[in-house]
C-alpha positions in Angstrom: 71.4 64.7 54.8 72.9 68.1 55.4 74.6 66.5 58.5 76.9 64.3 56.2 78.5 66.9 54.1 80.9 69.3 56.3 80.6 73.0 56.4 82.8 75.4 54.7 83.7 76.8 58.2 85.2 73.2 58.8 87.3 73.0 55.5 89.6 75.8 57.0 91.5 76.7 59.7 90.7 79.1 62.5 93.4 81.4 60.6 92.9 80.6 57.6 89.2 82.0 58.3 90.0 84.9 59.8 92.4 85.9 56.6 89.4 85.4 54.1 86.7 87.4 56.4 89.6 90.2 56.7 90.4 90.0 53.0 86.8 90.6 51.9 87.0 93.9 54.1 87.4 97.5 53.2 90.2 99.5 54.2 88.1 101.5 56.3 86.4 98.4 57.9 90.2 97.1 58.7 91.1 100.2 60.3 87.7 100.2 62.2 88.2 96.7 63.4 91.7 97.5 64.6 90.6 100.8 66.7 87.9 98.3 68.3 90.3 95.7 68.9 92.8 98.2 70.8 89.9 100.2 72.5 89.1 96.5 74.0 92.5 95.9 75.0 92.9 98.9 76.6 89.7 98.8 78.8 90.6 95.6 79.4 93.9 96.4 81.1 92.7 99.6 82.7 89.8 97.4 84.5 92.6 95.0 85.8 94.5 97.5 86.8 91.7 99.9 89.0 90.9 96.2 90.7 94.5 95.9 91.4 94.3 99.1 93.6 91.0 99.0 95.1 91.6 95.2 96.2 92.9 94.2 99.7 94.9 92.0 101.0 93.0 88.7 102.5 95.0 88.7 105.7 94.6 92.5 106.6 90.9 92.0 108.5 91.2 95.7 110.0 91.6 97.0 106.4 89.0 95.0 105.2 86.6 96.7 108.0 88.0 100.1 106.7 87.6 99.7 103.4 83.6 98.5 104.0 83.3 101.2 106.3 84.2 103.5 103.5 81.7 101.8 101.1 78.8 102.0 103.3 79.5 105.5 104.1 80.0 106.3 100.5 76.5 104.5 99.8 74.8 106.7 102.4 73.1 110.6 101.6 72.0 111.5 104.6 75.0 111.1 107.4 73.2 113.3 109.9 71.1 111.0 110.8 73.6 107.8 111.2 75.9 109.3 113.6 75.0 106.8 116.1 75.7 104.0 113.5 79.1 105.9 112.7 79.9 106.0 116.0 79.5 102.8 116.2 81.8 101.6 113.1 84.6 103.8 114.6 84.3 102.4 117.9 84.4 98.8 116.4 87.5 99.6 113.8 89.5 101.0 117.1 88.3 97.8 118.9 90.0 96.3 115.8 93.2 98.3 115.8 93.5 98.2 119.5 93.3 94.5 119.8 95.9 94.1 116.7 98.3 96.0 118.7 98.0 94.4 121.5 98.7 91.1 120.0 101.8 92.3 118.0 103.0 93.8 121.8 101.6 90.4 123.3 103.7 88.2 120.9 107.0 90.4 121.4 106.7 90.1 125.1 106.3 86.6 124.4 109.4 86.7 122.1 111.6 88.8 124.8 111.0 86.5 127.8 111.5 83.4 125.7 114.5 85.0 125.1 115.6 86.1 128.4 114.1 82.4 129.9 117.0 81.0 127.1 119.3 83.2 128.3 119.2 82.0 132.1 119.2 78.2 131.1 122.5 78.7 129.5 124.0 79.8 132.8 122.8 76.8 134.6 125.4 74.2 135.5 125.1 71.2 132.9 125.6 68.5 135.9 122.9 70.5 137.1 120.8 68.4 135.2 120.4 65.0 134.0 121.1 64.9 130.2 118.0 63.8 128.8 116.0 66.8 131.0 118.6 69.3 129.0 117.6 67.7 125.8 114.0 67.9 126.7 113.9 71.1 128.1 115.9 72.6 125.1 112.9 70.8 122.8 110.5 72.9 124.7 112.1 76.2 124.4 112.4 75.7 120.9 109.1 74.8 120.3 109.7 71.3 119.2 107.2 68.3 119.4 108.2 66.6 121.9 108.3 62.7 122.5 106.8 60.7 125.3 110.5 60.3 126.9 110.6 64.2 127.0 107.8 64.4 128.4 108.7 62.0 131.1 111.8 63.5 131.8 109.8 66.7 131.9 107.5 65.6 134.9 110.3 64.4 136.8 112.0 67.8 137.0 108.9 69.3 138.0 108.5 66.6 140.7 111.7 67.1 141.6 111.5 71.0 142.0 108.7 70.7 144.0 110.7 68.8 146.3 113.3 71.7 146.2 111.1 74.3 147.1 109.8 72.7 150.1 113.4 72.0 151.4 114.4 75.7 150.3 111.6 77.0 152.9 113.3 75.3 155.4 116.9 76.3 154.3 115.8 79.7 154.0 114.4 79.6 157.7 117.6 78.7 159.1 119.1 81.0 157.4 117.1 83.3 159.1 117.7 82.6 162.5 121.5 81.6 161.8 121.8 85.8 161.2 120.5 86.7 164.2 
């Protein structure tokens, strides 16, 4: 029976609530309640705030090793006896370090003899080459997909070079014994 007649929760608002429970307060309750409710906020945003700082980046993998490095050797109390194991840690963060480097330096080598490669295909004579091996070979500098015509055109120059070389050891042969 009690299931058919509605609270007196239900007859108000959510506001409406609230303003009757704070009504029936004291003036020292309201200030009470107040100091709580900023005290709350204020943790609130100071806890948002220290994870803020203390959290790092998802992409930064060496900073991620540093930063568990720290907590492990943080949660330790005697050090003297993990010197091995800190060794160790060190060893693997420079490991780390050393290998990011070397991929940054690996990717701008990369980058420089792309460019200088670009550079040199500029110079070559465009009746050098057949249009369609231009277009293709300019797809592949540029990292483009290419299509199964590129490609085509692609194995024909190498064929082709091939071919070239072998004539330029002979060319190169005579030119030898012509300075003589």
């Amino acid at each position: 029976m009690d299931e058919k007649f509605m609270k007196i929760d239900d007859w108000f608002s959510q506001n409406e609530l609230h303003k009757l429970k704070i009504s029936d307060l004291s003036e020292e309750e309201r200030q009470e309640l107040k100091k709580n409710v900023i005290k709350t906020i204020i943790t609130d945003n100071t806890n948002e705030e220290t994870q803020d700082k203390n959290s790092v980046p998802e992409n930064d993998y060496f900073l991620k090793k540093v930063v568990e490095f720290n907590a492990w050797l943080n949660a330790r109390t005697y050090l003297k006896g993990d010197r091995t194991k800190i060794r160790t840690w060190i060893k693997n963060l420079y490991r780390i370090l050393d290998e990011e480097e070397s991929q940054i330096g690996r990717n701008s080598i990369q980058k420089a003899q792309k460019k200088d490669l670009i550079k040199k295909f500029r110079q070559i004579p465009p009746r050098l080459l057949e249009e369609k091996t231009r277009i293709a070979l300019n797809k592949k500098l540029e990292g483009k997909s290419l299509t199964s015509s590129n490609s085509y055109y692609l194995k024909k120059l190498k064929k082709r070079i091939k071919e070239k070389i072998k004539v330029l050891k002979y060319y190169l042969l005579l030119r030898e014994l012509l300075e003589l």
